[in-house]
C-alpha positions, 0 to 999 in steps of 0.5 A, a space after each residue: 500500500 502507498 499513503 498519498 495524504 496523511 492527517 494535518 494532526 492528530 484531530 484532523 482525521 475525519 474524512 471531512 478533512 480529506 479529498 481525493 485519493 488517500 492510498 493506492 495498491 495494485 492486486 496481486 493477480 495485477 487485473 487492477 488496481 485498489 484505492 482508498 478515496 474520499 467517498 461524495 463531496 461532503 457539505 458543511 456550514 461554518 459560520 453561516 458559509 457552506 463549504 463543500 468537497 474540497 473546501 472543507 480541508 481549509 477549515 483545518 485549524 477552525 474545526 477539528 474531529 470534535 466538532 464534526 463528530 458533535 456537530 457543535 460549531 458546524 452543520 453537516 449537510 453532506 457526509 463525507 467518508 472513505 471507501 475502498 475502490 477496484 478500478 474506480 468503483 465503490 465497493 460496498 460495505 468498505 466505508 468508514 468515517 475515521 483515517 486511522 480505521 480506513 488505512 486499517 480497514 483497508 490494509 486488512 481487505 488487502 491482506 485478505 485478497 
């Protein structure tokens, strides 16, 4: 497996603060290739200003984990997740909110392949 984007700290890891490709892995029988990718653009209102998909990243040092998870300071229109893909396509069931369980759960599904 092949890390592209780590957390900014250790209270950035919800999949709001990511976008895009998060880690990349070919099958062993090379017929494709896996990733571990952001899942939907994720909507979310901070201070009355909506920010979605790749803008949430720029609320880095605003919010952090807790204020996701709670929904104290931001209103989340949109969840956004991870989720594992086979040559660019969801697999389903294979999608998790937090970077610490999705590098794991991904890492695991590729030691099960």
């Amino acid at each position: 497996m092949k890390i592209i984007q780590k957390p900014q700290s250790a209270n950035h890891k919800s999949a709001m603060f990511f976008d895009g490709v998060i880690a990349t892995a070919k099958s062993k029988n090379l017929d494709g290739d896996y990733s571990l990718v952001t899942y939907q653009d994720g909507e979310l209102v901070y201070k009355d200003k909506l920010y979605v998909g790749a803008e949430t990243k720029l609320l880095i040092g605003l919010v952090d984990d807790n204020d996701i998870e709670n929904e104290d300071v931001v209103d989340i229109h949109v969840d956004k997740f991870f989720s594992i893909n086979y040559n660019g396509t969801v697999l389903e069931d294979l999608i998790f909110c937090d970077y610490d369980e999705a590098i794991a759960g991904f890492q695991e599904f590729l030691n099960k392949i």
